[in-house]
C-alpha positions in Angstrom: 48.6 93.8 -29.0 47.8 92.5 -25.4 45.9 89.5 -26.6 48.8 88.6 -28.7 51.5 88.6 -26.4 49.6 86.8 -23.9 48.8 84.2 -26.6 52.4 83.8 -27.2 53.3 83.4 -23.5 50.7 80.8 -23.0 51.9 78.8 -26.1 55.5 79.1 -24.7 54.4 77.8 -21.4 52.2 75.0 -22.6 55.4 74.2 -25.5 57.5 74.2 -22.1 54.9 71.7 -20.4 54.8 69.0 -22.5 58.8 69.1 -23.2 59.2 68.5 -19.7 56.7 65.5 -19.2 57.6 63.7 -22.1 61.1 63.8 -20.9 59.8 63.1 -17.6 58.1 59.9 -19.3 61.0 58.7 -21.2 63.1 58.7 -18.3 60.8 57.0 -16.3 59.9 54.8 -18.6 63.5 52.9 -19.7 65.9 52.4 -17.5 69.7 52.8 -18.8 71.4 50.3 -17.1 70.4 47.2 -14.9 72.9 45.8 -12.3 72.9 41.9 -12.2 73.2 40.4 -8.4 76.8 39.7 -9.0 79.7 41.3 -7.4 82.5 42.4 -9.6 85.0 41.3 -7.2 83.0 37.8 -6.7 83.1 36.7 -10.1 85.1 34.1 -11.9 85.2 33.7 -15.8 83.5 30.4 -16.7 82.3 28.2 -19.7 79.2 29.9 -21.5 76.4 27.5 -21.3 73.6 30.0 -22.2 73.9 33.6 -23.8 73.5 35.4 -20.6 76.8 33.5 -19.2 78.5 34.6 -22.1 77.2 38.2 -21.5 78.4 38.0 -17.7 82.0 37.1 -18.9 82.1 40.2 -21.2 80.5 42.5 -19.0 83.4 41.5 -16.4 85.9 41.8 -19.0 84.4 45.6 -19.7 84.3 45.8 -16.1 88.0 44.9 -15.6 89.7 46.6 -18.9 87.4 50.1 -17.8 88.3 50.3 -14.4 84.5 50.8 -13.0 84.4 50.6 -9.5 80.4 49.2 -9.5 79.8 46.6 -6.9 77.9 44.4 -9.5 78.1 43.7 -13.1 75.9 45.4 -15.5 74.8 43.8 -18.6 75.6 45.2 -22.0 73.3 46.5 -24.8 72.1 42.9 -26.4 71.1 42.2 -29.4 70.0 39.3 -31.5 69.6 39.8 -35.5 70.0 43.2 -35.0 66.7 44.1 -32.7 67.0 45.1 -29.3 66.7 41.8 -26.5 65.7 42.1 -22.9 68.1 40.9 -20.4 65.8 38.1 -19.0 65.2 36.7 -22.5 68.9 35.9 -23.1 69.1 33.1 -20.4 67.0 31.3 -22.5 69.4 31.1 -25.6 72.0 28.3 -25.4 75.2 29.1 -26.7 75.3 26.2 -29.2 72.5 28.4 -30.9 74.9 31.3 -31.6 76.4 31.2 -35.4 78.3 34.4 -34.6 79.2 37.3 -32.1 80.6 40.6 -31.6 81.1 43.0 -28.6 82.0 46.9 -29.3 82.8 49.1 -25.7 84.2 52.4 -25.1 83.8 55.0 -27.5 82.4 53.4 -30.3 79.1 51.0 -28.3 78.4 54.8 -26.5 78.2 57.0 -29.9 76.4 53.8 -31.3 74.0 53.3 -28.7 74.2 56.3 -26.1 74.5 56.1 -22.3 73.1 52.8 -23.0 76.3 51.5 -24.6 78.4 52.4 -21.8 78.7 49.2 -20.6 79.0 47.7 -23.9 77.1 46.1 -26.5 76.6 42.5 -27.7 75.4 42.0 -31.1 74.6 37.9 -31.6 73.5 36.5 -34.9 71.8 32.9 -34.5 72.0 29.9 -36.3 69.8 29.2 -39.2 68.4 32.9 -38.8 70.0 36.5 -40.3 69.0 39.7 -39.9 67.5 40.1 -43.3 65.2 37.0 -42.3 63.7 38.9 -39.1 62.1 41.9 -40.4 
């Protein structure tokens, strides 16, 4: 009877182990939210050149219409043709490339997309390209 609780316990303990460095590891490992070097208060709206200009002007709109007191801008959730982008990629898109765009905040880009969608989330389709065609 021994043997078998102690059997138990160690399961228990090793169960308990690796549940806390696999959260440890996602944690670590993606980052919720990225601040851009841009003051809130700094920033003025202005023409969208590329798809991260267009992404600052939203994400200072969010900024404004939430009432977050950040000291700089935070990039929304983006994504083109459905699949996750990462932020650095987007300055490389020129807006004349976009066929289509949306932006969901609040409650719905949060139950959507968790803590990451708390500062929003853009959803770009491109020209000449669907979602259907990427996967």
């Amino acid at each position: 009877m021994k043997e078998v609780k102690l059997i138990i316990l160690l399961f228990v303990i090793m169960a308990a182990t690796f549940a806390q460095t696999t959260t440890k590891t996602l944690a670590v490992s993606s980052k919720i939210t990225k601040s851009t070097d841009v003051l809130v208060e700094n920033y003025r709206i202005k023409k969208a050149v590329t798809l991260y200009d267009l992404a600052l002007n939203l994400s200072y709109f969010h900024h404004l219409s939430t009432g977050f007191t950040r000291e700089h801008l935070t990039l929304p959730v983006v994504l083109i043709n459905n699949k996750y982008v990462v932020d650095n990629k987007i300055a490389d898109i020129k807006i004349t490339e976009v066929n289509e765009y949306t932006f969901k905040s609040g409650v719905v880009a949060s139950v959507l997309y968790g803590s990451k969608g708390r500062y929003g989330v853009l959803s770009v389709n491109l020209k000449g390209e669907s979602a259907d065609e990427q996967e």
